[in-house]
C-alpha positions in Angstrom: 15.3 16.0 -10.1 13.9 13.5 -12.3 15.7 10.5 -10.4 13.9 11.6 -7.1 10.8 11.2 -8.8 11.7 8.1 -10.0 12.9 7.3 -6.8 9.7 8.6 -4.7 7.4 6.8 -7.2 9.1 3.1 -6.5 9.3 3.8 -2.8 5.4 4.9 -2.6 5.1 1.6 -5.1 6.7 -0.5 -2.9 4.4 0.8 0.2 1.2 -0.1 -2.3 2.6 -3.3 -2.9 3.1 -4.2 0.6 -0.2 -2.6 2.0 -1.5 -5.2 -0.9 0.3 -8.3 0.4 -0.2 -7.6 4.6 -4.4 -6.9 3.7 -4.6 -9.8 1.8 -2.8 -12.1 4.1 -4.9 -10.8 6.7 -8.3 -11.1 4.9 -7.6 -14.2 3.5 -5.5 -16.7 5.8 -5.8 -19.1 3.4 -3.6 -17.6 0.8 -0.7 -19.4 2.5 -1.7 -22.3 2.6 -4.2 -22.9 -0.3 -3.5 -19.8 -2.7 -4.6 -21.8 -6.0 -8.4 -21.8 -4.1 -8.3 -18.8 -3.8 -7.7 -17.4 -6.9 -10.0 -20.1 -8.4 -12.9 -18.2 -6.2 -11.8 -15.0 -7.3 -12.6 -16.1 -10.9 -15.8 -17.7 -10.3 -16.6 -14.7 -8.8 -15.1 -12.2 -11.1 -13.8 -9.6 -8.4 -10.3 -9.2 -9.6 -10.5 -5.4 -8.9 -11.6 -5.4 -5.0 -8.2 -6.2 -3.5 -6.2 -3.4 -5.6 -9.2 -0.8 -5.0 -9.1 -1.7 -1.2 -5.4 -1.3 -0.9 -5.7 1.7 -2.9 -8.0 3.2 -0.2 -5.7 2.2 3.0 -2.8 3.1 1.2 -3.8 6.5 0.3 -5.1 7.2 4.3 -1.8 6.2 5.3 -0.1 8.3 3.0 -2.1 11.1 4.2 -1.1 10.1 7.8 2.5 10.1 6.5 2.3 13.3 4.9 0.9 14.6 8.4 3.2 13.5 10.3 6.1 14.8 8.5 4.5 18.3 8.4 4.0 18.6 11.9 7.8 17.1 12.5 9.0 19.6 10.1 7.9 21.9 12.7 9.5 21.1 15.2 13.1 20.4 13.5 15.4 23.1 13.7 16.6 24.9 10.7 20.3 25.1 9.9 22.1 27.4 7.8 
């Protein structure tokens, strides 16, 4: 029980993480090529917090999309004994 936790905690982690990295990349093209600018403008400006509140946001709709989804598939799956 308590390594499922674990478990589901790193996976939903992970799926943070990543909705981090793709909004970035796709707000700010120029973290690939000039990523030292960018964070240099981030500290002038002092919004260190905006990226990880943002994710935060799209992550938790698509959880809630995820969660959905597996509700109304649960429905539909057979049960076995």
């Amino acid at each position: 029980m308590k390594r499922n936790i674990k478990n589901l905690i790193q996976k939903e982690f992970f799926y943070y993480l990543l909705t981090l990295l793709i909004l970035a990349l796709i707000m700010h093209i120029d973290l690939l090529s000039d990523p030292l600018a960018r964070f240099q403008l981030m500290e002038e400006k002092q919004n260190y917090s905006h990226p990880f509140l943002y994710s935060f946001i799209i992550y938790f709709i698509i959880f809630i999309l995820r969660k959905i989804i597996d509700f109304i598939m649960s429905l539909f799956q057979t049960k076995e004994d």
